[in-house]
C-alpha positions as CSV (number, residue, x, y, z in Angstrom):
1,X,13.0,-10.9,6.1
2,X,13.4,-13.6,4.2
3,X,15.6,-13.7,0.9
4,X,15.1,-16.0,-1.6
5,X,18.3,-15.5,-4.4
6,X,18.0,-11.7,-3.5
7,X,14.4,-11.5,-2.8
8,X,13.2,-10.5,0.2
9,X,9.7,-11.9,1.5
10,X,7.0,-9.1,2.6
11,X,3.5,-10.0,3.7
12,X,0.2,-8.3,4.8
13,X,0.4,-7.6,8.3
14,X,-2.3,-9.6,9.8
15,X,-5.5,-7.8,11.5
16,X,-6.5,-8.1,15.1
17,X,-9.9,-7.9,16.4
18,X,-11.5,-4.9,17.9
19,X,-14.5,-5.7,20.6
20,X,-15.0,-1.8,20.5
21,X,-15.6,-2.2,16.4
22,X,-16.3,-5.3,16.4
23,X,-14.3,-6.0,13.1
24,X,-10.7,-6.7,12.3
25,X,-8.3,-3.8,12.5
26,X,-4.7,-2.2,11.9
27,X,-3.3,0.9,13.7
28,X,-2.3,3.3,11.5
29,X,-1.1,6.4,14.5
30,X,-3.0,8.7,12.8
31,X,-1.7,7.9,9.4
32,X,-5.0,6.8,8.3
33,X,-7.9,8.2,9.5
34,X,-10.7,6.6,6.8
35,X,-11.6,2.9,6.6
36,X,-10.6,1.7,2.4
37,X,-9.9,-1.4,0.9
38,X,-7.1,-0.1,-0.2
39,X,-5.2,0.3,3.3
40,X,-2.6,-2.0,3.8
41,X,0.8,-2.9,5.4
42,X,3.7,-4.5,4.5
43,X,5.4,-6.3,7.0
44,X,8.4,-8.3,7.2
45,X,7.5,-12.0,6.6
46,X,9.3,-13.2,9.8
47,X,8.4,-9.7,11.8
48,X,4.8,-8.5,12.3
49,X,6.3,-5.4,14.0
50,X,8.4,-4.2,11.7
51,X,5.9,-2.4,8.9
52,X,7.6,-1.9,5.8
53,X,5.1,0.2,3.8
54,X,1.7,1.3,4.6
55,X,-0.7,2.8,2.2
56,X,-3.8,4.7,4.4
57,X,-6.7,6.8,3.6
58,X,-6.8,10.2,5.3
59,X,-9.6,12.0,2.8
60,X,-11.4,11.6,-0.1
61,X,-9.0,10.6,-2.8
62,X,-6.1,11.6,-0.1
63,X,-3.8,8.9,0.9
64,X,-0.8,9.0,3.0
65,X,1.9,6.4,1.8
66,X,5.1,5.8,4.7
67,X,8.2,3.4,3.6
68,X,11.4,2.3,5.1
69,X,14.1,0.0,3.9
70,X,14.3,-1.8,1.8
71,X,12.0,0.0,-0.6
72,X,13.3,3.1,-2.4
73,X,11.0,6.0,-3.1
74,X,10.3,4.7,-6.6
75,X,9.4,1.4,-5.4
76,X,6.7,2.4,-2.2
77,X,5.1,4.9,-5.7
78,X,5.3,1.4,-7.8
79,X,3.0,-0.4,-4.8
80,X,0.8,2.6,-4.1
81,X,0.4,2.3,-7.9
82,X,-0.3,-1.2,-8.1
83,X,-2.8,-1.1,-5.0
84,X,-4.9,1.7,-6.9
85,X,-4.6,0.0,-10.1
86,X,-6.2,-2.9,-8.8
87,X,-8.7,-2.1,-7.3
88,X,-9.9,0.5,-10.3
89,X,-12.4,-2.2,-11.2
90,X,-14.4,-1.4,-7.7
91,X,-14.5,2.5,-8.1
92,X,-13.7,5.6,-10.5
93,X,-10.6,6.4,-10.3
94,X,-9.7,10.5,-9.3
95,X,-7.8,12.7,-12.0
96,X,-4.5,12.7,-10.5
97,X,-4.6,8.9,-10.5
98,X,-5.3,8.8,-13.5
99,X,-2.6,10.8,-14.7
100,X,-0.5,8.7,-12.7
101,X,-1.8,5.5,-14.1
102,X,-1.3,6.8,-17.4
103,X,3.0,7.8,-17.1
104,X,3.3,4.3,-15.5
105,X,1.6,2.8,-18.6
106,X,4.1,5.4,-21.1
107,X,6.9,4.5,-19.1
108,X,6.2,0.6,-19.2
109,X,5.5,0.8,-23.4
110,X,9.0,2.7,-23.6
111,X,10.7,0.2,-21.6
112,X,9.1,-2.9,-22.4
């Protein structure tokens, strides 16, 4: 990865086509198992291989979330956060994200 005064640079992990689907796609092995806008992997900037983070949907309002270095446990919730919290403009958001949403925001106010 890239580091850029202690930065490191992560980017979507591009798609690749599926003649079977006939749409772009990213294997999840089973980790996702419903299409979402809200799938998405993190890849090394330099390293397409090497995923990161990956956010997929396995259910309805069920998401599996997978990390490795660098990102701590707090920081893959903070991006599974930020993904949701985005995209709350395109759908209702479920109970438990919303409960979620809601600790982020107390935590930000105390902090901030």
């Amino acid at each position: 990865s890239q580091r850029y005064g202690g930065l490191v640079m992560m980017a979507n992990k591009a798609p690749t086509w599926s003649e079977r689907l006939q749409s772009y796609t990213l294997e999840y092995n089973g980790r996702a198992t419903e299409p979402s806008v809200k799938n998405i992997q993190l890849v090394d900037s330099r390293d397409q291989h090497d995923i990161k983070f990956q956010l997929g949907k396995v259910g309805t309002h069920r998401f599996n979330v997978d990390y490795k270095r660098p990102y701590s446990a707090m920081q893959a919730f903070a991006i599974a956060v930020a993904v949701f919290d985005d995209k709350l403009l395109c759908s209702p958001a479920p109970p438990v994200l919303r409960s979620a949403l809601s600790l982020k925001d107390k935590l930000l106010n105390r902090h901030g």
